[in-house]
C-alpha positions as CSV (number, residue, x, y, z in Angstrom):
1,X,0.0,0.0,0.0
2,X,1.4,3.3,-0.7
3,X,2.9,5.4,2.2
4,X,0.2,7.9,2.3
5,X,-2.1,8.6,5.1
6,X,-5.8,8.1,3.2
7,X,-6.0,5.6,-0.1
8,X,-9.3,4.5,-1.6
9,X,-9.2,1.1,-1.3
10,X,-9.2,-1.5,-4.9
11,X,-12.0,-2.5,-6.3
12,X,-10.9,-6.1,-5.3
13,X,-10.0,-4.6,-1.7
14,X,-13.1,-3.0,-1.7
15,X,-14.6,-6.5,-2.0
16,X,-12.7,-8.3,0.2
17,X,-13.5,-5.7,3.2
18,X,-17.2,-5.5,2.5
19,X,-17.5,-9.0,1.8
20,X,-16.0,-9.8,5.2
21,X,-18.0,-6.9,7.0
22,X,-21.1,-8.8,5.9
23,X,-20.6,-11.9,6.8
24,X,-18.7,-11.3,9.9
25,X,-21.5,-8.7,11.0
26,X,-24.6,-10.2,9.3
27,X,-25.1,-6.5,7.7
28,X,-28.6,-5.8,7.0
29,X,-29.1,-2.7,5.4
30,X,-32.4,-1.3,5.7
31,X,-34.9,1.7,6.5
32,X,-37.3,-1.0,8.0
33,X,-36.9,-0.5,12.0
34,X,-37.9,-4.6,12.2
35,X,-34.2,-5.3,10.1
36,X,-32.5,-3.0,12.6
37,X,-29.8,-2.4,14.7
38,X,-28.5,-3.6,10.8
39,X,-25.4,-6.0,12.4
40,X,-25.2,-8.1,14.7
41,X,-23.6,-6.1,17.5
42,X,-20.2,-7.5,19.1
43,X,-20.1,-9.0,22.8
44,X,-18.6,-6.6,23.6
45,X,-20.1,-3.1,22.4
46,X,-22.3,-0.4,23.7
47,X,-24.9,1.2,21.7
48,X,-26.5,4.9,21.8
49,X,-29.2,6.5,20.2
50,X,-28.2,9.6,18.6
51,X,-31.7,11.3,19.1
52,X,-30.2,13.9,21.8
53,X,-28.1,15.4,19.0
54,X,-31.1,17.2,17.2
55,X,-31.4,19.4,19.9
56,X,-28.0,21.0,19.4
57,X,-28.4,24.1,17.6
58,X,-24.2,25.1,17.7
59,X,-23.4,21.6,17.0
60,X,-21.2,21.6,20.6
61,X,-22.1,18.1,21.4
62,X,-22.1,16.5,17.8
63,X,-18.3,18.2,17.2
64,X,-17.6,16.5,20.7
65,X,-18.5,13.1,20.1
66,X,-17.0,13.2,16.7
67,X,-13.7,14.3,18.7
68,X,-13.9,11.4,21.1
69,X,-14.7,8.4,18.5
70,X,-11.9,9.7,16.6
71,X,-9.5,10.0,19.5
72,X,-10.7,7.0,20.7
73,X,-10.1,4.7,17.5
74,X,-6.4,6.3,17.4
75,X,-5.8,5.4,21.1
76,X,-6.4,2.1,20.3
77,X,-4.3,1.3,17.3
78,X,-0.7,1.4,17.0
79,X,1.1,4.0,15.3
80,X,1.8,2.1,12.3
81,X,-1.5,0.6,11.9
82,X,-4.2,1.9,9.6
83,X,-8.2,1.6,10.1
84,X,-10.9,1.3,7.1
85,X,-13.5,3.6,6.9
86,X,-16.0,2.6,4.8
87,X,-19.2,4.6,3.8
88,X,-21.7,1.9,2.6
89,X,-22.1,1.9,-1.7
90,X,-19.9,4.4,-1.7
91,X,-15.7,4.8,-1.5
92,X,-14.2,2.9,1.2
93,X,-11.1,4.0,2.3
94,X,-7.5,2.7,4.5
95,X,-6.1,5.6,6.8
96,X,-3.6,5.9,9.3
97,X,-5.3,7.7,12.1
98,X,-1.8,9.2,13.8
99,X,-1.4,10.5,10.2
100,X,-3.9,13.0,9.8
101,X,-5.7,16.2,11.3
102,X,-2.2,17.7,11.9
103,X,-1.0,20.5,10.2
104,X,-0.4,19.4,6.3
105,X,-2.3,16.4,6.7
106,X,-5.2,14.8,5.3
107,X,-8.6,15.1,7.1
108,X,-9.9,12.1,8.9
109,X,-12.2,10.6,6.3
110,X,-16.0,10.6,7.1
111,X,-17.4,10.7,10.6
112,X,-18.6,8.8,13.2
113,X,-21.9,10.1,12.7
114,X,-24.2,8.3,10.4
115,X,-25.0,11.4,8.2
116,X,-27.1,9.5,5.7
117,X,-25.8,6.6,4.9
118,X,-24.1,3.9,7.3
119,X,-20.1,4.9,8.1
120,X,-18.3,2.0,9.5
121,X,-14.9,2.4,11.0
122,X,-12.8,-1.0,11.3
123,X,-9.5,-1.8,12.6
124,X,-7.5,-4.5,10.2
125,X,-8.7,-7.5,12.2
126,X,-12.2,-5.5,12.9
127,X,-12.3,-6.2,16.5
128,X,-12.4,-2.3,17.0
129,X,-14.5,0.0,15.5
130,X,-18.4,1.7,15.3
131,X,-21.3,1.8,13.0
132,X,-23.1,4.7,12.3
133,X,-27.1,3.9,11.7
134,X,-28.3,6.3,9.5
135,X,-32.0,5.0,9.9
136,X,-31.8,4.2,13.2
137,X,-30.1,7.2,14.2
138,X,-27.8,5.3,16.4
139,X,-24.1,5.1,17.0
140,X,-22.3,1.5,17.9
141,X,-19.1,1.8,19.3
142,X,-17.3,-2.1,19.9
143,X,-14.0,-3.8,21.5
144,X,-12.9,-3.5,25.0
145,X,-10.2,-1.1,24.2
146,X,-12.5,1.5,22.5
147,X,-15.0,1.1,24.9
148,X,-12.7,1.9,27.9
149,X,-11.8,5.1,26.7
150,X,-14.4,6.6,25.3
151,X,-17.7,4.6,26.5
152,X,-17.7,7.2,29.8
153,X,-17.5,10.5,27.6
154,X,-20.6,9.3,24.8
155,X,-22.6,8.4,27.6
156,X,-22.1,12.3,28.9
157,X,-22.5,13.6,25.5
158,X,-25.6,11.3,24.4
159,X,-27.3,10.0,27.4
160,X,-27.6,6.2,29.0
161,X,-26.8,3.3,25.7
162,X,-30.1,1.9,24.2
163,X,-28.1,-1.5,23.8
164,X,-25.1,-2.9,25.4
165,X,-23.5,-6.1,23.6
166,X,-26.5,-6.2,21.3
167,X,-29.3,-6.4,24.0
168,X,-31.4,-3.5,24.7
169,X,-30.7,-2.0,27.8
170,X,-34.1,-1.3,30.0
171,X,-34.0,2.0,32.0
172,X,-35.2,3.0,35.5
């Protein structure tokens, strides 16, 4: 792979991710709540609805969580290690995260937030990572190491999870 910080992937690449991504996940794309949460969610993964977003007129608490998913997918891979972010029928891309934002670098591609279509950030061996539900206007964030650091600060930006390792969570 080339030494640069953000590569669309092949068109074979492209294949092999997805192809992996839905069989691994059991990806169901759909606008039909009964398909949803649209993977099936790791063991170990906490899920939040992102409905506590549209009442946040300067965008404060959307830039915020955007900051910690980011932060908290770079924490957890090494320096030399890249992540796919893939933005479903669309480009899907390889980035190093410690490579970009700084000054002269590339922008982080996409966003954790689901802004109309499902974004999907994986690790290599996709034990870390989130899915973005557009439809479901939801945010799944999975692996112990992501979870640790940034499972405390989402819950302060968007309220209690709705599921945690795939089960809905019941609140009191």
């Amino acid at each position: 792979m080339p030494n640069e910080s953000v590569v669309q992937l092949s068109q074979a690449e492209y294949r092999r991710v997805w192809d992996r991504f839905y069989a691994e996940f059991n990806f169901r794309p759909s606008m039909n709540p009964a398909y949803w949460p649209g993977i099936k969610e790791p063991a170990v993964s906490v899920t939040w609805s992102l409905a506590s977003l549209d009442d946040d007129p300067g965008y404060e608490r959307l830039d915020r969580l955007i900051e910690v998913v980011e932060q908290g997918l770079t924490a957890c891979v090494p320096v030399q290690a890249r992540l796919f972010a893939l933005d479903w029928q669309h480009e899907a891309l390889q980035f190093s995260p410690h490579l970009v934002r700084g000054p002269g670098q590339a922008e982080w591609p996409l966003s954790p937030y689901p802004d109309g279509d499902y974004y999907i950030f994986l690790s290599e061996d996709f034990l870390i990572g989130s899915f973005g539900h557009p439809w479901e206007s939801s945010l799944c964030l999975f692996g112990q190491e992501l979870l640790n650091v940034a499972a405390e600060p989402v819950d302060e930006i968007l309220g209690k999870p709705i599921r945690r390792s795939g089960l809905t969570t019941h609140h009191l």
